[in-house]
Each structure stands twice: as C-alpha cells, then as structure tokens.
Chimera marker file (.cmm) of the C-alpha trace (Angstrom):
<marker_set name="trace">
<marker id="1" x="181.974" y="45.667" z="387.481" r="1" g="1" b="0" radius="0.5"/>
<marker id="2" x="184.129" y="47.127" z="384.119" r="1" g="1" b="0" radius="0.5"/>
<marker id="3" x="182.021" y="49.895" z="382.482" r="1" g="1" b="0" radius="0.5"/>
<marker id="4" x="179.678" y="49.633" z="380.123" r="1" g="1" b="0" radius="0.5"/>
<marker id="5" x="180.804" y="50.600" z="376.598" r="1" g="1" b="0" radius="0.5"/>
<marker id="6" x="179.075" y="52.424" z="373.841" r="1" g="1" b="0" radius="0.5"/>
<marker id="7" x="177.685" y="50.025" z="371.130" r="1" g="1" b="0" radius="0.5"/>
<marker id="8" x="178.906" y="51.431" z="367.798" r="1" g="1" b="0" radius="0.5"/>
<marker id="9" x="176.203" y="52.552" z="365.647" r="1" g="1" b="0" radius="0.5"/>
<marker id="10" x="176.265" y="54.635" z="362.988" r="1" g="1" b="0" radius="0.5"/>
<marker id="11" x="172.853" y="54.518" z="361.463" r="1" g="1" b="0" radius="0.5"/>
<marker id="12" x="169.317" y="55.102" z="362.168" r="1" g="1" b="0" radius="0.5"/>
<marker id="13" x="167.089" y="52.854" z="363.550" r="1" g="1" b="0" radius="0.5"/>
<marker id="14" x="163.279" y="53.364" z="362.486" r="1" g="1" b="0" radius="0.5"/>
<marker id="15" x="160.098" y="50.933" z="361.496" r="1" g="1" b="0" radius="0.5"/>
<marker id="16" x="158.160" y="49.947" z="359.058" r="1" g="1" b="0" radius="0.5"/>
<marker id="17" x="154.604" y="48.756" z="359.527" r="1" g="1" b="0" radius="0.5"/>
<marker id="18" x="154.810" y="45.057" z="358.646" r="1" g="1" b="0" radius="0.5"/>
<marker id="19" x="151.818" y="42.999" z="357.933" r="1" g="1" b="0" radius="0.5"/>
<marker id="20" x="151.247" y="42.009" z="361.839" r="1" g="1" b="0" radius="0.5"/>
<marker id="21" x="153.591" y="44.328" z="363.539" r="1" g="1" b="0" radius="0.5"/>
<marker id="22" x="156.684" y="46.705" z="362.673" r="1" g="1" b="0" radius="0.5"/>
<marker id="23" x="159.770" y="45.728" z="361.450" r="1" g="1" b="0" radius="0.5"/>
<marker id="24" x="162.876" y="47.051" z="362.725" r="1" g="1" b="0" radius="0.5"/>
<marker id="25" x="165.219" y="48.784" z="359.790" r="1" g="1" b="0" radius="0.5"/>
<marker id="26" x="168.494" y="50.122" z="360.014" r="1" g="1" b="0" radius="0.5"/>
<marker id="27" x="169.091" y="53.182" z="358.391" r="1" g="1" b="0" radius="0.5"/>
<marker id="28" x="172.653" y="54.361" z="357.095" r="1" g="1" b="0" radius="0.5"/>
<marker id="29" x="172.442" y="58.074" z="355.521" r="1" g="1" b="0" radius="0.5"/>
<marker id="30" x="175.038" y="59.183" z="352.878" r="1" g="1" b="0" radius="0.5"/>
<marker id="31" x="174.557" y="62.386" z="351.020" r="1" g="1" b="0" radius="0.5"/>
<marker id="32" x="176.992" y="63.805" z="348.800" r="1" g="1" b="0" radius="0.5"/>
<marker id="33" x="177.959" y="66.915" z="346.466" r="1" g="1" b="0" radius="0.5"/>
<marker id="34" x="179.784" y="64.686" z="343.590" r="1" g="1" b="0" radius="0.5"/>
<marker id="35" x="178.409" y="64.357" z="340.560" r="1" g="1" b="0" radius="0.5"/>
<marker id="36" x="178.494" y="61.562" z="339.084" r="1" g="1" b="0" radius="0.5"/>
<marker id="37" x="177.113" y="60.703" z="342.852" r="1" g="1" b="0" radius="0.5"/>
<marker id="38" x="179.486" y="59.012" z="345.022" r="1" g="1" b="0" radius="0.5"/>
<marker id="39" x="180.172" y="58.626" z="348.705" r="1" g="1" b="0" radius="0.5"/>
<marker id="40" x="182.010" y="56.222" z="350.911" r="1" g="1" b="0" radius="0.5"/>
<marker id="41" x="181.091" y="52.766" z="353.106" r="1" g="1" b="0" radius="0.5"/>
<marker id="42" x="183.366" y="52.201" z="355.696" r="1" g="1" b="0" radius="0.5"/>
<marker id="43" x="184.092" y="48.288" z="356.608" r="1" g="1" b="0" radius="0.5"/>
<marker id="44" x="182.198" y="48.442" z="359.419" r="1" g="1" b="0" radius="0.5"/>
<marker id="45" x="179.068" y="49.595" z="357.581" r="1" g="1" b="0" radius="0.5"/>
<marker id="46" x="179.005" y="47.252" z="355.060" r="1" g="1" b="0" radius="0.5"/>
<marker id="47" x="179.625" y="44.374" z="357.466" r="1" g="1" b="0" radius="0.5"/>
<marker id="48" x="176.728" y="45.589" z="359.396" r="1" g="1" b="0" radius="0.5"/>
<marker id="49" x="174.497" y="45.343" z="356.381" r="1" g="1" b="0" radius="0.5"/>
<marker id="50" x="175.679" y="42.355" z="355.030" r="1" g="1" b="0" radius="0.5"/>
<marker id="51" x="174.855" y="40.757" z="358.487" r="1" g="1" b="0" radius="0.5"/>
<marker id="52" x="171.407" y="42.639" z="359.156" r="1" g="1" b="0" radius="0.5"/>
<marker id="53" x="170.678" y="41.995" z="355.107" r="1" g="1" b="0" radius="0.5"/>
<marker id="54" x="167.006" y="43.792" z="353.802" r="1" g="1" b="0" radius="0.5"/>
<marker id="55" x="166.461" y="45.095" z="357.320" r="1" g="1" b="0" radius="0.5"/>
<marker id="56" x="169.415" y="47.313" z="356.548" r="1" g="1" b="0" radius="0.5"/>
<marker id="57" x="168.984" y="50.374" z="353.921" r="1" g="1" b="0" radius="0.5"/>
<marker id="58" x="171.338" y="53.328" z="352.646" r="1" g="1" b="0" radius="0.5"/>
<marker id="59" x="169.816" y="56.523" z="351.949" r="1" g="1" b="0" radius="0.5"/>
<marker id="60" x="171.816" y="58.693" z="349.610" r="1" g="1" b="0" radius="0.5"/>
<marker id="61" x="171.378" y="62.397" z="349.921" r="1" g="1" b="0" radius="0.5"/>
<marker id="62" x="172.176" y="63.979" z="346.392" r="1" g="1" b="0" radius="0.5"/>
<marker id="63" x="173.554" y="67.638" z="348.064" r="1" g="1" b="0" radius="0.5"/>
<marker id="64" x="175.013" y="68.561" z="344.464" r="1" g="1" b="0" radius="0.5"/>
<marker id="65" x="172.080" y="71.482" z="343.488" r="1" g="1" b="0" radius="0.5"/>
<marker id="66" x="172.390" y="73.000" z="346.900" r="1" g="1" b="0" radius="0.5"/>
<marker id="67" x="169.498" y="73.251" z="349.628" r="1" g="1" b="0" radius="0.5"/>
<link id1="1" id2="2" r="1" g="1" b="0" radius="0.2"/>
<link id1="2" id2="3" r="1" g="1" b="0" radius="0.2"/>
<link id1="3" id2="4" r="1" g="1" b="0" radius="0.2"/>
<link id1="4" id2="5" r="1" g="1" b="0" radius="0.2"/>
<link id1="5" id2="6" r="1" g="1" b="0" radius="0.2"/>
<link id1="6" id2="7" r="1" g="1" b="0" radius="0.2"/>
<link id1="7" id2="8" r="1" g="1" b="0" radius="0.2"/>
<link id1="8" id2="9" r="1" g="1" b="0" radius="0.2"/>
<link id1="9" id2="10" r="1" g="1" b="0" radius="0.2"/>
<link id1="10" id2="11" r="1" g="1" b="0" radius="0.2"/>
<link id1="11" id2="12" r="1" g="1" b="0" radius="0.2"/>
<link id1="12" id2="13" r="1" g="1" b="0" radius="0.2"/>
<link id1="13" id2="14" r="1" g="1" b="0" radius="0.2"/>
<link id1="14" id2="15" r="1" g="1" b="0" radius="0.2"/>
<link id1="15" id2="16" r="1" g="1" b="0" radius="0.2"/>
<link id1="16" id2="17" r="1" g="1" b="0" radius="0.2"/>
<link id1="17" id2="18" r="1" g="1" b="0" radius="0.2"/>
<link id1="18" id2="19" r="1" g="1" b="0" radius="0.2"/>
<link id1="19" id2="20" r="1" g="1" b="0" radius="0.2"/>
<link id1="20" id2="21" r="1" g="1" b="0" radius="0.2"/>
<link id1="21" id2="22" r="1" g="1" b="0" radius="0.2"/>
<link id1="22" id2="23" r="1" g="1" b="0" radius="0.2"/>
<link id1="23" id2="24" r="1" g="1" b="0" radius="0.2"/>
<link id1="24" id2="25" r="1" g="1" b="0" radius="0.2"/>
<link id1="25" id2="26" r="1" g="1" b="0" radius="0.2"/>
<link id1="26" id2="27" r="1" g="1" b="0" radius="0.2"/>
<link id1="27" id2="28" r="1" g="1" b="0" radius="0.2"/>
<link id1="28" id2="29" r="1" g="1" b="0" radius="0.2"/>
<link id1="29" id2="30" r="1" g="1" b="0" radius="0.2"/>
<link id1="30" id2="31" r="1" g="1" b="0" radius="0.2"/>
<link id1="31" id2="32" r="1" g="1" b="0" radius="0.2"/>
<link id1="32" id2="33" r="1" g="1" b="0" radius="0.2"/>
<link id1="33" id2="34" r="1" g="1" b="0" radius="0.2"/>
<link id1="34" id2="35" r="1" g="1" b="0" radius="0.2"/>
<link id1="35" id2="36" r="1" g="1" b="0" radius="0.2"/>
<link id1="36" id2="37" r="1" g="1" b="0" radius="0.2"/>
<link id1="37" id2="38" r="1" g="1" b="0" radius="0.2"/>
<link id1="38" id2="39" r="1" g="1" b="0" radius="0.2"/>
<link id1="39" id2="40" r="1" g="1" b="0" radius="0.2"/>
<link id1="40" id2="41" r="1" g="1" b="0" radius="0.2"/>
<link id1="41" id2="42" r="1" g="1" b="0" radius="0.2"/>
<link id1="42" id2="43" r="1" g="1" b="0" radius="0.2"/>
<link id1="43" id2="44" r="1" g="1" b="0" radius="0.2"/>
<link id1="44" id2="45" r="1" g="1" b="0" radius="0.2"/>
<link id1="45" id2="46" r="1" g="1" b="0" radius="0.2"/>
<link id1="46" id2="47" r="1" g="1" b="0" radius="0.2"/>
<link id1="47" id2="48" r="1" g="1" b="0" radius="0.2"/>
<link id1="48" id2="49" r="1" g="1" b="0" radius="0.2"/>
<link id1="49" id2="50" r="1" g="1" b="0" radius="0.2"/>
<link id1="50" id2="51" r="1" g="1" b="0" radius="0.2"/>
<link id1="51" id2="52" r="1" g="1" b="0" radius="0.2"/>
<link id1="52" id2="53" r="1" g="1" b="0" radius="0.2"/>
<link id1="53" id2="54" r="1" g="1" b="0" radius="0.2"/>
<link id1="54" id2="55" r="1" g="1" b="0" radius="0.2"/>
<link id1="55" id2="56" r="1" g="1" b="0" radius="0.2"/>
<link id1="56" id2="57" r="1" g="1" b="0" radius="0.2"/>
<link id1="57" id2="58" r="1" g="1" b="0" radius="0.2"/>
<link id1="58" id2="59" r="1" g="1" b="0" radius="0.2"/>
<link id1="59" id2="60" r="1" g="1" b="0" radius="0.2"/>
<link id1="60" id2="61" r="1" g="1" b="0" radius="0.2"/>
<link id1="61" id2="62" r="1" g="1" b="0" radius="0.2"/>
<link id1="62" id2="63" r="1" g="1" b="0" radius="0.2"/>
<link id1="63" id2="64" r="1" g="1" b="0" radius="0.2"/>
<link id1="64" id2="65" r="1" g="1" b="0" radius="0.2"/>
<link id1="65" id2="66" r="1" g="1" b="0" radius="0.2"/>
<link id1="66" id2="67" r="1" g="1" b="0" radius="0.2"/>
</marker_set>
C-alpha cells in the first residue's frame, strides 16, 4: 500500500452557523506591514478559492502600527 500523502492546505478551516446547520469556510490569513496594504496569493491559493468560491475567505492582517 504507497503512503498516504499530506493534503496541501494552507488555510483555516472554521464554521459558520447557517440557517439549518454550519457551513464549512475556508480561511486564508494574510497580514502585512506595507502600507499602502499589500501581500501576496500564491497560484495555488487562488485556485483553491476560485474552486471553493464564497465558502472561501481571505483575512488580511494590517501589521503596519505594530502589536
């Protein structure tokens, strides 16, 4: 039996409460010090989300003022 490989996933998966049960949503986190804000999607990222559409979501971490 060949190994199993690792899927390659790069984002969060989390829920939201949909009007009869959770929906699943993919979560890719960015966060960046550049101001004007700007950050990078690799190919594989933005093929994901254009196959997984709405149920796909960036979340863009503006890191410019410090923590």
């Amino acid at each position: 039996m060949p190994p199993r490989s690792k899927p390659n996933f790069s984002y969060i998966l989390s829920y939201d409460a949909g009007e009869e049960e959770p929906v699943a949503r993919l979560i890719e986190v960015k966060s960046t010090i550049a101001s004007p804000l700007r950050f990078f999607v690799t190919r594989n990222e933005w093929d994901t989300c254009q196959n997984m559409g709405v149920a796909y979501r960036f979340h863009v971490w503006d890191l410019s003022g410090g923590l």
